[in-house]
DRENPA-3360 file (N, C-alpha, C; in nm, 2 decimals, always signed):
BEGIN
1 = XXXXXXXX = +2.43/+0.03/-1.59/+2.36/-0.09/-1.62/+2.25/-0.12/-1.52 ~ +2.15/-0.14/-1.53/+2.05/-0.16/-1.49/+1.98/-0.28/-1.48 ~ +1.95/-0.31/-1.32/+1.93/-0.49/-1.31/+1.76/-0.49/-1.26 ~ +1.67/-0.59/-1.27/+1.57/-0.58/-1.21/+1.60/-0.55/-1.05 ~ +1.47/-0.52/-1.00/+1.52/-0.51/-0.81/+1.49/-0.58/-0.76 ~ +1.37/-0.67/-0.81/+1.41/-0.84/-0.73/+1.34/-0.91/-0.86 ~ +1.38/-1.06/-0.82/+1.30/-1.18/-0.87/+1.18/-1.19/-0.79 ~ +1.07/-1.19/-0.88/+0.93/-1.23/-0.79/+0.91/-1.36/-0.73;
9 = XXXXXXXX = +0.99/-1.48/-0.76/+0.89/-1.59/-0.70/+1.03/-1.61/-0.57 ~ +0.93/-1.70/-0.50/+1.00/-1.75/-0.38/+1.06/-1.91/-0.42 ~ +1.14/-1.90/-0.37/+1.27/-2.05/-0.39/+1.21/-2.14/-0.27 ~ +1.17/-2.26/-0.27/+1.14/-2.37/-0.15/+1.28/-2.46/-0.15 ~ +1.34/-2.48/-0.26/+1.42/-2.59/-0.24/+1.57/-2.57/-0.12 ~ +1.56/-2.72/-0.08/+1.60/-2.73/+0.05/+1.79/-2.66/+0.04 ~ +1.81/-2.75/-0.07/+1.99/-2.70/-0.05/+2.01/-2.55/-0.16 ~ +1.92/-2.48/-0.14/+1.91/-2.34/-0.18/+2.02/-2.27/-0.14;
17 = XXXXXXXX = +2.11/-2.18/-0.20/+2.24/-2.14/-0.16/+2.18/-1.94/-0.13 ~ +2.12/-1.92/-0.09/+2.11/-1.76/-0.04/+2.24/-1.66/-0.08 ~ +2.35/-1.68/-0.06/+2.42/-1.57/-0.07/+2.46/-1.58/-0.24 ~ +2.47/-1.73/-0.26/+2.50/-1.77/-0.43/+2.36/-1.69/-0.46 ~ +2.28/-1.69/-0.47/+2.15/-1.65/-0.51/+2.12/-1.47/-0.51 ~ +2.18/-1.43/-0.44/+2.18/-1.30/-0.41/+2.30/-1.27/-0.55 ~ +2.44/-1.28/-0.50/+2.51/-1.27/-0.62/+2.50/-1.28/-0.78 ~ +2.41/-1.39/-0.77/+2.37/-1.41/-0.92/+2.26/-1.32/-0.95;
25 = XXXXXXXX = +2.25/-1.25/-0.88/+2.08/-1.14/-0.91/+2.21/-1.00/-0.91 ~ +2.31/-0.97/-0.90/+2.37/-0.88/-0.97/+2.40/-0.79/-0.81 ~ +2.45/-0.85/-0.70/+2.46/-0.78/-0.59/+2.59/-0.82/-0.61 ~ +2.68/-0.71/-0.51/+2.79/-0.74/-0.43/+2.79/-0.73/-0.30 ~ +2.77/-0.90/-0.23/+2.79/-0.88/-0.12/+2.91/-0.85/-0.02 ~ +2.97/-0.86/-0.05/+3.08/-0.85/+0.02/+3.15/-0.69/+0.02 ~ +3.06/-0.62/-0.08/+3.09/-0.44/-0.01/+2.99/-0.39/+0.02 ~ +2.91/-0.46/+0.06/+2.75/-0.46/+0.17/+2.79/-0.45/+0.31;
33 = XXXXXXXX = +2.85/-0.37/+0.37/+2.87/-0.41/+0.50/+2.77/-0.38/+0.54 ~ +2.63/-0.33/+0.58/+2.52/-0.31/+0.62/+2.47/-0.51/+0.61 ~ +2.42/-0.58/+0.53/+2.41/-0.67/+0.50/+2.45/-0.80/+0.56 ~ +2.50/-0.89/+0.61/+2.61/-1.00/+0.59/+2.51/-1.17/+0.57 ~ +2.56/-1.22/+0.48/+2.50/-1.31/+0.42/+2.59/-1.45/+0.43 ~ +2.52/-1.61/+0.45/+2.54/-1.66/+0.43/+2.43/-1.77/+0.33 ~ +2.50/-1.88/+0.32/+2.43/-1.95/+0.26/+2.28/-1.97/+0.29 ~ +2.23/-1.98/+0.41/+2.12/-2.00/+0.54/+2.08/-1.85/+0.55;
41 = XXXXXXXX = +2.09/-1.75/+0.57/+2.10/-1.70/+0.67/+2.13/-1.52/+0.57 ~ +2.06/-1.41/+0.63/+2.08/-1.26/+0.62/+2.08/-1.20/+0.77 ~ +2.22/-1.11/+0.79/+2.18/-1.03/+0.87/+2.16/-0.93/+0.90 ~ +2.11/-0.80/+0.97/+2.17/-0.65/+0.97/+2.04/-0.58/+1.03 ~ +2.09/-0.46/+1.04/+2.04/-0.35/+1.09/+1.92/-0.29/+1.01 ~ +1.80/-0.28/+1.00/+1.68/-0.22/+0.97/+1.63/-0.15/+1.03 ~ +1.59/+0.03/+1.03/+1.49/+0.06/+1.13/+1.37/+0.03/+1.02 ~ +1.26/-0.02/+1.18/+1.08/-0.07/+1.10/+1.02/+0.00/+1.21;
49 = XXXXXXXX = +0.93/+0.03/+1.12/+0.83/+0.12/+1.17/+0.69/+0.00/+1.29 ~ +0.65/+0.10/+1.43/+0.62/+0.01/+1.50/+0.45/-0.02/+1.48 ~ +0.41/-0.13/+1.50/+0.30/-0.16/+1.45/+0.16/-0.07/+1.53 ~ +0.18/-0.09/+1.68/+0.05/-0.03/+1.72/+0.15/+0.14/+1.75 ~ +0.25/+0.14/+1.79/+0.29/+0.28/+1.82/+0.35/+0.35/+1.70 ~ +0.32/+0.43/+1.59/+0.40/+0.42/+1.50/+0.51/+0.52/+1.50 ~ +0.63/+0.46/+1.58/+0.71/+0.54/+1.53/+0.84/+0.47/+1.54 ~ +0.99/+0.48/+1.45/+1.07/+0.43/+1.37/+1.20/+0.39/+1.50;
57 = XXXXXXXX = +1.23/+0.26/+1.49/+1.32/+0.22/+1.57/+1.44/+0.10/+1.48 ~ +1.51/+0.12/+1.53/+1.68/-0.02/+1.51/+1.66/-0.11/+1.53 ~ +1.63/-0.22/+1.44/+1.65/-0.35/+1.46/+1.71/-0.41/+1.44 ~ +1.75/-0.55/+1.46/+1.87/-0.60/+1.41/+1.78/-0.78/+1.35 ~ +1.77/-0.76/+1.20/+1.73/-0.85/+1.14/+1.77/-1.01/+1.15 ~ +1.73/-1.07/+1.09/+1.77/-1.21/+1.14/+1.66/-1.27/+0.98 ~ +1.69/-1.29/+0.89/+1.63/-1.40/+0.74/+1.70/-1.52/+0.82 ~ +1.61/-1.61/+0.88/+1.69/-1.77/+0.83/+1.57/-1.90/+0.75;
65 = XXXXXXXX = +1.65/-1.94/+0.68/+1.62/-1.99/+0.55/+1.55/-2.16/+0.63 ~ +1.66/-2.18/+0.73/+1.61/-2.34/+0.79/+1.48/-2.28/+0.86 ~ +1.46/-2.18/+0.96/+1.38/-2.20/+1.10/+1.22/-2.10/+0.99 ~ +1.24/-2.09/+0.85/+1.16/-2.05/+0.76/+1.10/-1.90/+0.84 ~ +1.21/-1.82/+0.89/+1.16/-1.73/+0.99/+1.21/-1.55/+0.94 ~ +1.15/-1.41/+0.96/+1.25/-1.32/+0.96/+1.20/-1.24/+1.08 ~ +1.32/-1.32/+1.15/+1.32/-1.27/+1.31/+1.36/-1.12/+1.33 ~ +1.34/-1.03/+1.46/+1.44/-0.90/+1.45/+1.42/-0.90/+1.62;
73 = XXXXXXXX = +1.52/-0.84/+1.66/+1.56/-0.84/+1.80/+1.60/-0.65/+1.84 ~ +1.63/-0.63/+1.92/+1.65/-0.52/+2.01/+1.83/-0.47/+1.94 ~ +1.90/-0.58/+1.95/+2.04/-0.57/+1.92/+2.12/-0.68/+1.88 ~ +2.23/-0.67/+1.79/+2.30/-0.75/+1.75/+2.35/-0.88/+1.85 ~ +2.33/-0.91/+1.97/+2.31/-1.04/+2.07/+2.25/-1.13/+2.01 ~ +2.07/-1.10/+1.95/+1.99/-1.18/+1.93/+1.93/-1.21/+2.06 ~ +1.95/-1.18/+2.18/+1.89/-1.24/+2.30/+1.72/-1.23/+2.29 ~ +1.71/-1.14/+2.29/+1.56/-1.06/+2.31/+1.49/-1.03/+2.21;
81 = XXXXXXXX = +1.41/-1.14/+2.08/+1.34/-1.10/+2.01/+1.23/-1.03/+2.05 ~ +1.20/-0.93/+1.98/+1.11/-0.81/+1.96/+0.92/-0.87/+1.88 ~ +0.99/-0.97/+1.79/+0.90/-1.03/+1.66/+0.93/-1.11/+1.60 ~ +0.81/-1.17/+1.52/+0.85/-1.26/+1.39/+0.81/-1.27/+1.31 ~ +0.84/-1.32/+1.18/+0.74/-1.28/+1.05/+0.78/-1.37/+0.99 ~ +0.69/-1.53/+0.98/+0.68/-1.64/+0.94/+0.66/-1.62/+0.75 ~ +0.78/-1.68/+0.71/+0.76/-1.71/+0.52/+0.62/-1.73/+0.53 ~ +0.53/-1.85/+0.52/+0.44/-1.84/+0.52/+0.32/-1.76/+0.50;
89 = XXXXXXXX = +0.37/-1.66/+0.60/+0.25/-1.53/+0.59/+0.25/-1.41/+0.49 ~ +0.40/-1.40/+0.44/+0.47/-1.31/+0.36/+0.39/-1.30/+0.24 ~ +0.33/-1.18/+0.17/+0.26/-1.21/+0.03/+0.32/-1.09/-0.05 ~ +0.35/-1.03/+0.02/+0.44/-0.90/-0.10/+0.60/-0.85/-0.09 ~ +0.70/-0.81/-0.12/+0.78/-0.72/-0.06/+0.80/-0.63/-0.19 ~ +0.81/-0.54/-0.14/+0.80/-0.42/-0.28/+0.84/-0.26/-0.21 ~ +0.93/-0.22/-0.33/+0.95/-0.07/-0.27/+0.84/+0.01/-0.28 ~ +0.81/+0.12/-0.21/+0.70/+0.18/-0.15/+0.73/+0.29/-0.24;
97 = XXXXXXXX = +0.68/+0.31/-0.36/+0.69/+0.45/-0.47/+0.55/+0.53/-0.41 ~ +0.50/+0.46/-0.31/+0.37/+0.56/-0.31/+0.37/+0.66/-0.20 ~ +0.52/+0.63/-0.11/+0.51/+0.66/-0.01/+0.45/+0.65/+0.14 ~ +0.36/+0.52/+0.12/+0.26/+0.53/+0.25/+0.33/+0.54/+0.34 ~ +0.47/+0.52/+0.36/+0.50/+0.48/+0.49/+0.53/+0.63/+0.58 ~ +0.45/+0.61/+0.68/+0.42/+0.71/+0.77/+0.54/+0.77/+0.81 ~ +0.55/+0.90/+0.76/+0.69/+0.98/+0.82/+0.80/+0.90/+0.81 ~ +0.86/+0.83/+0.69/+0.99/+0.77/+0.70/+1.09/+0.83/+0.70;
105 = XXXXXXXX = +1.21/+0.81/+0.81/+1.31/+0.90/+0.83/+1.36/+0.90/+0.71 ~ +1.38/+0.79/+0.61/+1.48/+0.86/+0.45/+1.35/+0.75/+0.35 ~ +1.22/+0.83/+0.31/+1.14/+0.79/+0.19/+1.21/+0.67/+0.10 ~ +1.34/+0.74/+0.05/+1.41/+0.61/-0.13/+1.45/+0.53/-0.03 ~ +1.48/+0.54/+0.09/+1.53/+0.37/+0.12/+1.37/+0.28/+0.23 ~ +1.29/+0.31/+0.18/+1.19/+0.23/+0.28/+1.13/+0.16/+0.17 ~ +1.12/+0.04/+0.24/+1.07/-0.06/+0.13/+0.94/-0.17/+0.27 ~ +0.88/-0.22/+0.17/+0.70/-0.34/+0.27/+0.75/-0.45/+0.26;
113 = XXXXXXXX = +0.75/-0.52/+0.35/+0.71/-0.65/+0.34/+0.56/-0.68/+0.42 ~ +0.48/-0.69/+0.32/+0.28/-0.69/+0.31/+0.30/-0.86/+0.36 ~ +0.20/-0.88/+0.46/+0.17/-1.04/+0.56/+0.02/-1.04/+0.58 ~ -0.04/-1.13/+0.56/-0.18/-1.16/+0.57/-0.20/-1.09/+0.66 ~ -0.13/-1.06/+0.79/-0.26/-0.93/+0.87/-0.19/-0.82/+0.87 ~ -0.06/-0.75/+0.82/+0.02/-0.62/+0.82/+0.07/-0.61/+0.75 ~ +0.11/-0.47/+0.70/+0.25/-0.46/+0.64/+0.35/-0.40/+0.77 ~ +0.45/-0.44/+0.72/+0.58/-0.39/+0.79/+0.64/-0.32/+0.70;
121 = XXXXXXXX = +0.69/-0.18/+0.75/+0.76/-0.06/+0.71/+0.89/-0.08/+0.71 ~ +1.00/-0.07/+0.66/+1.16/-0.11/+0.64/+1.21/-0.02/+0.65 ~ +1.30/+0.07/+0.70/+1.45/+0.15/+0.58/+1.54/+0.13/+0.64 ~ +1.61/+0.07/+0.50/+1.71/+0.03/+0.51/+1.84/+0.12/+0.47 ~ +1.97/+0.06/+0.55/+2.05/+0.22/+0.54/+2.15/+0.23/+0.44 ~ +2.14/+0.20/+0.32/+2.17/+0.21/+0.16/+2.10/+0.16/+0.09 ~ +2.11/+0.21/-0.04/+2.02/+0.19/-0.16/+2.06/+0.00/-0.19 ~ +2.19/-0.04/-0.22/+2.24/-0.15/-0.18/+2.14/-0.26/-0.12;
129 = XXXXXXXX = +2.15/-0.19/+0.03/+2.15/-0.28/+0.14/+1.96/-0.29/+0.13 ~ +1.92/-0.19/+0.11/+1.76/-0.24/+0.08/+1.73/-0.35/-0.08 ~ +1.80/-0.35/-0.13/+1.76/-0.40/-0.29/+1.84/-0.55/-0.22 ~ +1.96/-0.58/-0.15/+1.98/-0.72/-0.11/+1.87/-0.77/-0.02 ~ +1.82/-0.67/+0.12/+1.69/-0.71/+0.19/+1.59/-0.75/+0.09 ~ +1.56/-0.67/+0.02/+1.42/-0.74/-0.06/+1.42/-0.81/-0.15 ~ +1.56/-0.88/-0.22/+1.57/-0.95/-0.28/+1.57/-1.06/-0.21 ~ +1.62/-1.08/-0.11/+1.62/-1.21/+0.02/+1.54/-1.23/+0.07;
137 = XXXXXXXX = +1.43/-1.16/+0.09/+1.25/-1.16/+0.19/+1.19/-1.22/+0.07 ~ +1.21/-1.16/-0.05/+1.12/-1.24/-0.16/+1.13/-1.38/-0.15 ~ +1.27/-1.47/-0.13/+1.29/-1.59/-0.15/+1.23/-1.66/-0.05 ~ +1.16/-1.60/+0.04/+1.13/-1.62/+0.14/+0.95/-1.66/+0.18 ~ +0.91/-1.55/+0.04/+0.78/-1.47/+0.06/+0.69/-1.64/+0.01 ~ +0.64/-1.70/+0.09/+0.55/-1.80/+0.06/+0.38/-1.76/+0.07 ~ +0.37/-1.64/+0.14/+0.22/-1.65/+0.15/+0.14/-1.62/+0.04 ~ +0.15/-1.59/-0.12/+0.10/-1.57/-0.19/+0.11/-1.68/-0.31;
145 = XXXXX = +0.18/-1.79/-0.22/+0.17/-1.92/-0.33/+0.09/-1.99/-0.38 ~ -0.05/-1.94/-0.30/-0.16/-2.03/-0.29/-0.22/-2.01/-0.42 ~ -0.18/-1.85/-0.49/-0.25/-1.84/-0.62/-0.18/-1.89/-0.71 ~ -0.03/-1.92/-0.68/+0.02/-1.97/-0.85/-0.05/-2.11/-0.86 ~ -0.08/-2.15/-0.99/-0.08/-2.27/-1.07/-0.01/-2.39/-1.05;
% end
């Protein structure tokens, strides 16, 4: 059976349920252990590729839905963010069939999230666990709102 791989538009509304939202798009989260999801909130392990040095490191993601933010840090603490990538700026997330992504340690699981001044490189470490990331960045993705109607 065969599901789309994401919903294109982004969700604004405030009492938005994220993990309800994910499940109704045909995931199981809860045998996602790469993933963990709350209502607010996605968390987990991503290596992304680095912006001026390009080469592929562990992050530990952070989607939150209130602080409109997808943070990523050094390690699962959270102490020492690394970056940030404001909804706002977000205008694409899409899997990479073209392969741009420079030397990806596993090509089928790297997936973009495209921001008014970069893309960011993804892979994610199941087929799963990238199809819940990009379904969750989309709901996120506000920078390309400006064109809808």
């Amino acid at each position: 059976m065969s599901r789309p791989l994401t919903r294109y538009l982004p969700v604004r509304k405030d009492d938005f349920d994220l993990r309800g939202h994910i499940e109704s798009a045909g995931h199981n989260t809860d045998t996602c252990y790469h993933a963990s999801l709350t209502e607010k909130t996605c968390r987990g392990f991503l290596v992304k590729m680095g912006g001026k040095i390009k080469t592929w490191k562990k992050r530990w993601f952070v989607f939150d839905r209130n602080r409109r933010t997808l943070a990523y840090y050094a390690d699962k603490h959270e102490a020492k963010m690394k970056g940030v990538i404001y909804f706002q700026a977000i205008e694409e997330v899409y899997y990479d069939h073209l392969k741009n992504a420079h030397k990806s340690p596993n090509p089928s699981l790297t997936f973009s999230v495209k921001t008014h001044d970069r893309v960011y490189y993804m892979v994610a470490p199941s087929p799963e666990a990238m199809r819940i990331w990009m379904d969750v960045i989309v709901t996120g993705a506000e920078g390309y709102t400006h064109f809808l109607v």
